[in-house]
py3Dmol code that shows the C-alpha trace and the ligand (Angstrom):
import py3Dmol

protein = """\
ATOM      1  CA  UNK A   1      10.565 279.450 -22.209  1.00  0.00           C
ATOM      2  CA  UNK A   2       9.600 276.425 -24.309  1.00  0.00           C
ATOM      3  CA  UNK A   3      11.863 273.558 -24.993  1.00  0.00           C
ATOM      4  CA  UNK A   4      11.223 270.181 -26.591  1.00  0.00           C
ATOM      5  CA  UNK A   5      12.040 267.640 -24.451  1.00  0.00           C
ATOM      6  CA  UNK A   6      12.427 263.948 -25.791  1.00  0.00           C
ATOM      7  CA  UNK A   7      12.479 261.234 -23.484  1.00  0.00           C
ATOM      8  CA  UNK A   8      14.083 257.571 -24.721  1.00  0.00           C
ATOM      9  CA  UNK A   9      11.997 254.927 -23.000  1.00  0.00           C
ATOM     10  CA  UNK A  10       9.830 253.005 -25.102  1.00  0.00           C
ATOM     11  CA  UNK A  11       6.117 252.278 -23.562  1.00  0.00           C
ATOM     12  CA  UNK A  12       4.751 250.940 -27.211  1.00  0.00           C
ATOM     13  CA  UNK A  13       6.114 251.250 -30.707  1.00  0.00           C
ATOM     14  CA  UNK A  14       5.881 255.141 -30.784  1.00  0.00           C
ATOM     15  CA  UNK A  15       8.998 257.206 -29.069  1.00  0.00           C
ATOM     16  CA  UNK A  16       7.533 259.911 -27.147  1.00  0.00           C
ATOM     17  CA  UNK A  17       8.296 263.545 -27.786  1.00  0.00           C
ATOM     18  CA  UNK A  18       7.074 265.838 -24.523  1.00  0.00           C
ATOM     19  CA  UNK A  19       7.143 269.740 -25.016  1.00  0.00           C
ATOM     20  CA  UNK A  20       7.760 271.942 -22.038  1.00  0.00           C
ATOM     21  CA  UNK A  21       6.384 275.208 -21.756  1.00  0.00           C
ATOM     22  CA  UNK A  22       6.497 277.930 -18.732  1.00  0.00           C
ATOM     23  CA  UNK A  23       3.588 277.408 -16.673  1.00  0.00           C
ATOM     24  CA  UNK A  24       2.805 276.700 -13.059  1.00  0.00           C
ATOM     25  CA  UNK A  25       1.768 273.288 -14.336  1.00  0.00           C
ATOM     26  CA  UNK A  26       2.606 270.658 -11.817  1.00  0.00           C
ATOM     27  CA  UNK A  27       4.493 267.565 -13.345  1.00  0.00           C
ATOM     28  CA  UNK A  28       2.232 264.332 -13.933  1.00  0.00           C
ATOM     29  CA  UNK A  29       5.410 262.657 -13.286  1.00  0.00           C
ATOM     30  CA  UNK A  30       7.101 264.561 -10.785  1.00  0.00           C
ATOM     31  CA  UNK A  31       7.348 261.816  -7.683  1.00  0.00           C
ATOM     32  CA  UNK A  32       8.504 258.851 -10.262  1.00  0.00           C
ATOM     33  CA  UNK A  33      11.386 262.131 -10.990  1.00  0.00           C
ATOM     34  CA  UNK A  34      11.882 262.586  -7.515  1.00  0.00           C
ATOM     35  CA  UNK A  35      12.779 259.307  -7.053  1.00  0.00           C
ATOM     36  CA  UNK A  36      14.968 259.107  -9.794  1.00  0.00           C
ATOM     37  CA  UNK A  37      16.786 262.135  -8.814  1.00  0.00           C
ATOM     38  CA  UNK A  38      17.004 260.483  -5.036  1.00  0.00           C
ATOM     39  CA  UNK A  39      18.581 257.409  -6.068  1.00  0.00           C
ATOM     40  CA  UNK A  40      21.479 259.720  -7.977  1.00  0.00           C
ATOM     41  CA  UNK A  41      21.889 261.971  -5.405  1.00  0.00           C
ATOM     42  CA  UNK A  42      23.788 259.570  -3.356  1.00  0.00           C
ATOM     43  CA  UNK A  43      26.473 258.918  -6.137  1.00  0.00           C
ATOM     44  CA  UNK A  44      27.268 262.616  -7.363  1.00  0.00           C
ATOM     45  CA  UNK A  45      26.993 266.194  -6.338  1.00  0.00           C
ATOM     46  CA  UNK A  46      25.317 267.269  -9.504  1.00  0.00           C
ATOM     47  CA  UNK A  47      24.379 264.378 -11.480  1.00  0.00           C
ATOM     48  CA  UNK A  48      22.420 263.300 -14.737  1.00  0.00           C
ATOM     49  CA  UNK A  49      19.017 262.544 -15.078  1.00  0.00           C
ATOM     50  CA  UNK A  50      18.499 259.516 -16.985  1.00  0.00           C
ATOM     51  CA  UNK A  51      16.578 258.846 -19.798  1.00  0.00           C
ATOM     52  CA  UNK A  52      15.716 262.487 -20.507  1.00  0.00           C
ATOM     53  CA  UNK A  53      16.542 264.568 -23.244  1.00  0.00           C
ATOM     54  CA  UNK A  54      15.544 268.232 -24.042  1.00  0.00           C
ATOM     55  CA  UNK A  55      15.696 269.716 -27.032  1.00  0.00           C
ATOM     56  CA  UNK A  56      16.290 273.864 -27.228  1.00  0.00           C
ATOM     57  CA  UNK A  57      15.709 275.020 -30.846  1.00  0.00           C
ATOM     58  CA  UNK A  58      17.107 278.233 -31.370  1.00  0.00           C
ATOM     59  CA  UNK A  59      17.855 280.499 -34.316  1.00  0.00           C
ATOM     60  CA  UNK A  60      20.696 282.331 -35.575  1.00  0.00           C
ATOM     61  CA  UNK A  61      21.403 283.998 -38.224  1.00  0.00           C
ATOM     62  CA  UNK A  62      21.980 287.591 -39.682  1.00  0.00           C
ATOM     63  CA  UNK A  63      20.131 290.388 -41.516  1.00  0.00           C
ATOM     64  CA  UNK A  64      21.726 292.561 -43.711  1.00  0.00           C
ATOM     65  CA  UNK A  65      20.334 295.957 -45.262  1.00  0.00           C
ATOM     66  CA  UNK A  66      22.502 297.500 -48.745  1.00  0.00           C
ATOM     67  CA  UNK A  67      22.745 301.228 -47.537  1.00  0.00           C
ATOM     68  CA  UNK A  68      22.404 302.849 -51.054  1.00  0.00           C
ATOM     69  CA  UNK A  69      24.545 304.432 -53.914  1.00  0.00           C
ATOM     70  CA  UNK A  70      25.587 307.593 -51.044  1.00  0.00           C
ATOM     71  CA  UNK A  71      26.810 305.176 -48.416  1.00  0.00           C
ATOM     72  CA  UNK A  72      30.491 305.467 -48.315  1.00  0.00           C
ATOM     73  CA  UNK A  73      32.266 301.899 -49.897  1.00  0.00           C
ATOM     74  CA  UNK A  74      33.255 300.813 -46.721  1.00  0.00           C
ATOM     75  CA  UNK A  75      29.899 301.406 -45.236  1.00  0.00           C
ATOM     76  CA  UNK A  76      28.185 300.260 -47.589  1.00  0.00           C
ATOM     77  CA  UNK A  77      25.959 297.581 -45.936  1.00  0.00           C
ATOM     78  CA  UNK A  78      24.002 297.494 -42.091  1.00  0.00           C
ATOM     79  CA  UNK A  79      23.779 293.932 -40.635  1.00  0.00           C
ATOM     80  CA  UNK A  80      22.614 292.106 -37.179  1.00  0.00           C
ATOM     81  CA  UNK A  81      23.696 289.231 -36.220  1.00  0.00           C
ATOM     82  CA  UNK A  82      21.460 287.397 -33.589  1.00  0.00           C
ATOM     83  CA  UNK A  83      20.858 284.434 -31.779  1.00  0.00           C
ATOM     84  CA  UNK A  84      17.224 283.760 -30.563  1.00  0.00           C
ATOM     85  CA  UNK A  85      14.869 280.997 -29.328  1.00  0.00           C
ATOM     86  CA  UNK A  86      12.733 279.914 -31.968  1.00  0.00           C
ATOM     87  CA  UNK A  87       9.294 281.319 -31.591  1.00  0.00           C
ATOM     88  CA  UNK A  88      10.128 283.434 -29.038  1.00  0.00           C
ATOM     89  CA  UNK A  89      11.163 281.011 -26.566  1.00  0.00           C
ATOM     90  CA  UNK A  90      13.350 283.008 -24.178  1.00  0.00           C
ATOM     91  CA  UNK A  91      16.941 281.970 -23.766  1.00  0.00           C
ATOM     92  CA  UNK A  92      17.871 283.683 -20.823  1.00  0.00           C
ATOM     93  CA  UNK A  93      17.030 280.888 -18.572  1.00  0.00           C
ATOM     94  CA  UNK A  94      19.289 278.822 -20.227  1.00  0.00           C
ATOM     95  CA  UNK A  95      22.084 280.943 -21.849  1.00  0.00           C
ATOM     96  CA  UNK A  96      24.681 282.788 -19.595  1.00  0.00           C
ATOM     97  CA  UNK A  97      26.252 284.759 -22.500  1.00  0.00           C
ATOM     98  CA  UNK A  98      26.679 284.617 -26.182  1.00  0.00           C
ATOM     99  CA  UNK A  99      29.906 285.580 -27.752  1.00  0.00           C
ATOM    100  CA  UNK A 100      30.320 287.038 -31.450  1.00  0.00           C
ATOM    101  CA  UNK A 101      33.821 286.923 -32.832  1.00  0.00           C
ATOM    102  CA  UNK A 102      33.778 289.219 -36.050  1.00  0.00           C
ATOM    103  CA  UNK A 103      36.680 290.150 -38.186  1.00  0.00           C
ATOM    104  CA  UNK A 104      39.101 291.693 -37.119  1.00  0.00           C
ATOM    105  CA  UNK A 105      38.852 294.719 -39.040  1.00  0.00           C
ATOM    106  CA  UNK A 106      36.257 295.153 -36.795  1.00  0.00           C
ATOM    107  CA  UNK A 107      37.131 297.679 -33.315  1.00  0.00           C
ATOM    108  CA  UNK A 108      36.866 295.524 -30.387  1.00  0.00           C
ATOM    109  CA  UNK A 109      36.246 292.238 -32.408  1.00  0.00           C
ATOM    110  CA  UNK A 110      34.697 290.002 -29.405  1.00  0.00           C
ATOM    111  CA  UNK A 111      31.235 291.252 -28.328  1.00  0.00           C
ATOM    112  CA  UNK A 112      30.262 289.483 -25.194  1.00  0.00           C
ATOM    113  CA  UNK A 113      26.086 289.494 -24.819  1.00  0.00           C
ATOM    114  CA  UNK A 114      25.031 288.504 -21.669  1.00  0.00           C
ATOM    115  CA  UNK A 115      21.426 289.506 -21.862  1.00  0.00           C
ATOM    116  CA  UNK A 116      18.918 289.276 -24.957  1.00  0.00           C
ATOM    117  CA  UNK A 117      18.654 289.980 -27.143  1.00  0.00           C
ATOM    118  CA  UNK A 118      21.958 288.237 -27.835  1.00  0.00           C
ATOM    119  CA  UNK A 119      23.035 290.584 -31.322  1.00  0.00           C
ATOM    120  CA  UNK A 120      25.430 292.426 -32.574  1.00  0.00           C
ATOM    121  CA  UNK A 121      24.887 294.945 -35.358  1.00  0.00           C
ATOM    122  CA  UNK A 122      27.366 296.826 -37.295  1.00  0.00           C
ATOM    123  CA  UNK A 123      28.391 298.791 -40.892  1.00  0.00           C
ATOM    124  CA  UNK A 124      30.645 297.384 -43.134  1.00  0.00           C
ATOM    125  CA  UNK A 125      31.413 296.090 -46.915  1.00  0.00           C
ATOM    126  CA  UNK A 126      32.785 292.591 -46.571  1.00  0.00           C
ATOM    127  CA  UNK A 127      31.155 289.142 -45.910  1.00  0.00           C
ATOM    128  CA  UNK A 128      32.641 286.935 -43.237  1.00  0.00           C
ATOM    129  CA  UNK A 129      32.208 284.197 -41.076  1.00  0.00           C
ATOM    130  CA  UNK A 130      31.365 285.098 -37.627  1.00  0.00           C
ATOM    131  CA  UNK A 131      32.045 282.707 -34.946  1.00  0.00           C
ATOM    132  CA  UNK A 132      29.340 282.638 -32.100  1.00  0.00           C
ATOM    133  CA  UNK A 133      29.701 280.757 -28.662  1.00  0.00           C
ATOM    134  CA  UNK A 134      26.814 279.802 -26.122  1.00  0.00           C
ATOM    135  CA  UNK A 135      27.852 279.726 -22.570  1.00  0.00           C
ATOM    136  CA  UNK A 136      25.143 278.056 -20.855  1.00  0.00           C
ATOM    137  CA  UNK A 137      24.363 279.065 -17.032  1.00  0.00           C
ATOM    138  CA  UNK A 138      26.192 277.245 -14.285  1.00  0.00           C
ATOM    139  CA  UNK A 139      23.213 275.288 -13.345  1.00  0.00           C
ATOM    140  CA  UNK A 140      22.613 273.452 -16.899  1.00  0.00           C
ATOM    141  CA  UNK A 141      26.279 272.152 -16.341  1.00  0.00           C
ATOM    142  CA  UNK A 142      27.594 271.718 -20.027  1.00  0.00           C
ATOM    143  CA  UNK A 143      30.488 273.005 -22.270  1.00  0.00           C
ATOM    144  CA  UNK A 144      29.365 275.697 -24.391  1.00  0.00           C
ATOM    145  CA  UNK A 145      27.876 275.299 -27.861  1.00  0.00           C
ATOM    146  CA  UNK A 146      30.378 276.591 -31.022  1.00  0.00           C
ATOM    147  CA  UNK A 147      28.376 277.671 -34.083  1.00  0.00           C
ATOM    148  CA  UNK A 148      29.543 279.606 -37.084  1.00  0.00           C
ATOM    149  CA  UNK A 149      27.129 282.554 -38.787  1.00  0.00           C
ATOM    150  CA  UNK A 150      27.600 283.489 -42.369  1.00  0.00           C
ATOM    151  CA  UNK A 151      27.199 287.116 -42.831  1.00  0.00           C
ATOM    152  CA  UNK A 152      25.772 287.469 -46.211  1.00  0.00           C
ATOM    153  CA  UNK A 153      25.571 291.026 -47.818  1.00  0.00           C
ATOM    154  CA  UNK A 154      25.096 290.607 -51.116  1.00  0.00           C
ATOM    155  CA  UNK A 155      21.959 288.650 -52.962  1.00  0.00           C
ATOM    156  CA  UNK A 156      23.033 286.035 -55.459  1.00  0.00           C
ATOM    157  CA  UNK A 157      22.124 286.375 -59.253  1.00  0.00           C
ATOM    158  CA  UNK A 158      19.280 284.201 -58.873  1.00  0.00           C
ATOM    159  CA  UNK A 159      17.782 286.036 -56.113  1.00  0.00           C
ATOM    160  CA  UNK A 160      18.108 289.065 -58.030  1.00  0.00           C
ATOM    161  CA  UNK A 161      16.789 287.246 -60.978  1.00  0.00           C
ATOM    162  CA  UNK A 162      13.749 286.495 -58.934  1.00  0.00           C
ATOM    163  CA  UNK A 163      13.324 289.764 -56.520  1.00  0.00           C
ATOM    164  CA  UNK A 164      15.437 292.625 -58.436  1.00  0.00           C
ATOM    165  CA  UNK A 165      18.352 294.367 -57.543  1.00  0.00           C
ATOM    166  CA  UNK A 166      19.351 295.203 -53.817  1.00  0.00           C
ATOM    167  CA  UNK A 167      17.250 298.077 -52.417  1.00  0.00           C
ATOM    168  CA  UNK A 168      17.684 299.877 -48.979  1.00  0.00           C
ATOM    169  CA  UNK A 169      14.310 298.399 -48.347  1.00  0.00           C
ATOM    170  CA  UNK A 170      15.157 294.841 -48.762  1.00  0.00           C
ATOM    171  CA  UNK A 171      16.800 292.981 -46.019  1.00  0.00           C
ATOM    172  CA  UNK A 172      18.843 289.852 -46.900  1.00  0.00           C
ATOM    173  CA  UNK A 173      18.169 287.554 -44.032  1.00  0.00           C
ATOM    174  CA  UNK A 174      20.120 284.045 -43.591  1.00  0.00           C
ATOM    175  CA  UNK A 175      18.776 281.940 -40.536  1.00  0.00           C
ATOM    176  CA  UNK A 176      19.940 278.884 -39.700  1.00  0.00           C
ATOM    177  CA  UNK A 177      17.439 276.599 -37.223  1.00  0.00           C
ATOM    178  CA  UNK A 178      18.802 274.003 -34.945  1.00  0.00           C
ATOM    179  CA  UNK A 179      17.860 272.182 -32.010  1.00  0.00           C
ATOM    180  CA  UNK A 180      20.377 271.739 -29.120  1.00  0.00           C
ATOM    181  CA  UNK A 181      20.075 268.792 -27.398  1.00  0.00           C
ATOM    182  CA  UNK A 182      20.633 268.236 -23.624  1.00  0.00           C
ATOM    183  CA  UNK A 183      20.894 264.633 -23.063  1.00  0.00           C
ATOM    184  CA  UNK A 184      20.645 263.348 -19.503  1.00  0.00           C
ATOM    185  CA  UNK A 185      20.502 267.439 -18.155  1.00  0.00           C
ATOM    186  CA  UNK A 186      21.630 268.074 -15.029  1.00  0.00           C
ATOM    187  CA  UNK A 187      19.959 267.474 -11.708  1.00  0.00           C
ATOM    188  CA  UNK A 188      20.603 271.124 -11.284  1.00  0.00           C
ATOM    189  CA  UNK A 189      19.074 272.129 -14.898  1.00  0.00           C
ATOM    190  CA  UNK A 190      16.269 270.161 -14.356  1.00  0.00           C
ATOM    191  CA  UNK A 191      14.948 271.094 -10.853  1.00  0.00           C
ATOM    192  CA  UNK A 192      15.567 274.506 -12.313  1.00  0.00           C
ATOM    193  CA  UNK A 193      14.123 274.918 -15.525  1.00  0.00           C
ATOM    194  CA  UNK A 194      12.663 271.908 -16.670  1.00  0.00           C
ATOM    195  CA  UNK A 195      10.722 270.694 -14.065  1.00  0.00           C
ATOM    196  CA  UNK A 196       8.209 273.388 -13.499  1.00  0.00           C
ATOM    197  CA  UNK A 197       7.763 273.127 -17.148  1.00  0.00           C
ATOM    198  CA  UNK A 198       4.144 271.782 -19.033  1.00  0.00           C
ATOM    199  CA  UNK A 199       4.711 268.510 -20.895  1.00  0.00           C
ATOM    200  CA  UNK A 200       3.020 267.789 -24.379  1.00  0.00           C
ATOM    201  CA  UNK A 201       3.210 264.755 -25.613  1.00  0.00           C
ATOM    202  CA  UNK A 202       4.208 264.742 -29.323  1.00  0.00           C
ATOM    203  CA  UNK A 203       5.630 262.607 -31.826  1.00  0.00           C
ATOM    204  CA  UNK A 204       8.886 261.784 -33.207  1.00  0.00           C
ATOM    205  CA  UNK A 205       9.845 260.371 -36.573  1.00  0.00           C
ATOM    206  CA  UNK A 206      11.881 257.466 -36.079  1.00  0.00           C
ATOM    207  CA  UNK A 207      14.886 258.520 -38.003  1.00  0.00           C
ATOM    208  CA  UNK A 208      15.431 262.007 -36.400  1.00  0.00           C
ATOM    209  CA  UNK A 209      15.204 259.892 -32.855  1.00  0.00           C
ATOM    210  CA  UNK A 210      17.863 257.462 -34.276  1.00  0.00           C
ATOM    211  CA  UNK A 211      20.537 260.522 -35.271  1.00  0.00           C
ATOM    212  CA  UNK A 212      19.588 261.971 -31.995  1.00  0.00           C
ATOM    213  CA  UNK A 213      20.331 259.000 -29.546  1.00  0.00           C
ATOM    214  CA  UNK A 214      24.226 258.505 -31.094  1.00  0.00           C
ATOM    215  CA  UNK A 215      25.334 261.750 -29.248  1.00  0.00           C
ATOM    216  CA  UNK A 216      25.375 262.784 -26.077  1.00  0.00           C
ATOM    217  CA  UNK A 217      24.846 266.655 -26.585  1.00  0.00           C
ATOM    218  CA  UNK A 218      25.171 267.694 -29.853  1.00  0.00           C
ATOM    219  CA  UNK A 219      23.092 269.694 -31.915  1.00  0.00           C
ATOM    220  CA  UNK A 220      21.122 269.059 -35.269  1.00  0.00           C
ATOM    221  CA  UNK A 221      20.353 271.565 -37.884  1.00  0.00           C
ATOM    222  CA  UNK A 222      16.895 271.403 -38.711  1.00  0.00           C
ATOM    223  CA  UNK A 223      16.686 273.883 -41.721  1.00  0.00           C
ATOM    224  CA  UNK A 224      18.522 277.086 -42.988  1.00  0.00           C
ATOM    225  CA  UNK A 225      16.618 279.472 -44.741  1.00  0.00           C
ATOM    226  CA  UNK A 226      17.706 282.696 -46.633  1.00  0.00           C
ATOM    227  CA  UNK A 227      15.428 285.064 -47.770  1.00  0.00           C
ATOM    228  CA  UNK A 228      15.512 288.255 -49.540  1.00  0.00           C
ATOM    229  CA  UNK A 229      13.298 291.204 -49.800  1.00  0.00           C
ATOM    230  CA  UNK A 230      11.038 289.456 -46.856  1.00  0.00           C
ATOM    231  CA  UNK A 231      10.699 291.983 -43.970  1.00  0.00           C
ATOM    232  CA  UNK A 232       9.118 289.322 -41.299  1.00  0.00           C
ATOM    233  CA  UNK A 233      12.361 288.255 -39.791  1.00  0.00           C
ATOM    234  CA  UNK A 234      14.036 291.855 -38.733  1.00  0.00           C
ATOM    235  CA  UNK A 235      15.789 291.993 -35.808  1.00  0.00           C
TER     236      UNK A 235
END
"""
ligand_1 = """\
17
LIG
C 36.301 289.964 -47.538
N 37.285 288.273 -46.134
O 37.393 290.231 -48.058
C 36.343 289.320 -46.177
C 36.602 290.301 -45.107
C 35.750 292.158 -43.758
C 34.673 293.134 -43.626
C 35.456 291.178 -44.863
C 34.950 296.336 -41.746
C 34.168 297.579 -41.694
C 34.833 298.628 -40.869
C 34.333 295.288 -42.641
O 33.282 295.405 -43.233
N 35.073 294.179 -42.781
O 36.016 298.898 -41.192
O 34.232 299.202 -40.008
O 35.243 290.191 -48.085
"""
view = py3Dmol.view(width=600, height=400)
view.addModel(protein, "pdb")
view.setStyle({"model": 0}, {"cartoon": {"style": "trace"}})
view.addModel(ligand_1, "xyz")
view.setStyle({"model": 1}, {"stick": {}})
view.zoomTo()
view.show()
């Protein structure tokens, strides 16, 4: 598991931006944490850790392969639709389950995932939006996250213009990159999955920190990308 964690306090000028990683790495800061966490215990069963934020970036997205002139018209296309941590962080620490509502011309329409990796693939000849929820585990003590997926079958002229007509070879891939943000996690997230995390320190640009501050768990896209004919991104 890696997850960007971003903590608020200023020591000079620069905000601080500490990455966590999955290692046996002790925490450089783990007794001014412990005292932290003491001082809340004694107001709330579970509380929030102050002054801490971690950021999860995660992708989702879909892929979608044109299954040639003998596919039958309402088969024409196959597609996945995932959700993953961005270079490969592993979700499962977090994530309790991830939902994908399609249409409902689809049998069974709700697919409940409750282990990775968290997709769904299917035939079928329409584009539509597909609705995915996050339910996080018990111990990271949030709402889940709502995020929409649209499934895109068909290349636009200017893609086709660029990398010919669809093939049975070239996947269509949409993937959307965001971050979601924990702010003030859980004493019960932390001691679980955050703590016994590395730290690196990185850097922030100011503006990004600014958006990021204003909510108190929220979610920022970072970049969607849509590519056709590129194989890299298969599911
Ligand atoms: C459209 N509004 O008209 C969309 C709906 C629905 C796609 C697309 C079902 C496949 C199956 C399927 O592909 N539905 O029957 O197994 O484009």
């Amino acid at each position: 598991l890696c997850i960007v964690q971003r903590r608020e306090e200023r020591t000079d000028e620069k905000d601080e931006c500490i990455k966590m990683e999955n290692t046996n790495t002790t925490n450089a800061n783990s007794s001014e944490n412990k005292a932290i966490l003491e001082n809340y215990l004694d107001n709330e069963q579970n509380p929030r850790i102050p002054d801490e934020e971690f950021i999860l970036p995660i992708s989702y997205g879909s892929v979608a392969y044109w299954l040639g002139k003998k596919a039958d018209e309402y088969h024409s296309h196959e597609w996945t639709v995932f959700v993953r941590g961005q270079n490969n962080i592993d979700l499962r620490e977090v994530v309790e389950s991830v939902t994908f509502q399609l249409h409902p011309s689809f049998a069974e329409p709700k697919r409940v995932l409750t282990e990775p990796p968290y997709e769904v693939t299917e035939t079928g000849w329409g584009e539509f939006e597909i609705g995915i929820e996050i339910k996080f585990r018990p111990e990271v003590g949030e709402e889940k996250e709502k995020l929409m997926a649209n499934l895109k079958l068909f290349p636009d002229a200017d893609e086709v213009a660029k990398t010919g007509p669809q093939t049975t070879k070239k996947p269509l891939v949409v993937e959307n990159r965001e971050e979601l943000i924990f702010h003030k996690p859980r004493k019960s997230f932390w001691e679980k999955v955050v703590k016994k995390s590395k730290r690196v320190v990185e850097e922030e640009e100011e503006e990004k920190e600014d958006a990021r501050r204003k909510r108190h768990r929220g979610i920022t896209t970072t970049i969607i990308i849509c590519m056709y004919g590129v194989s890299s991104l298969h599911p």
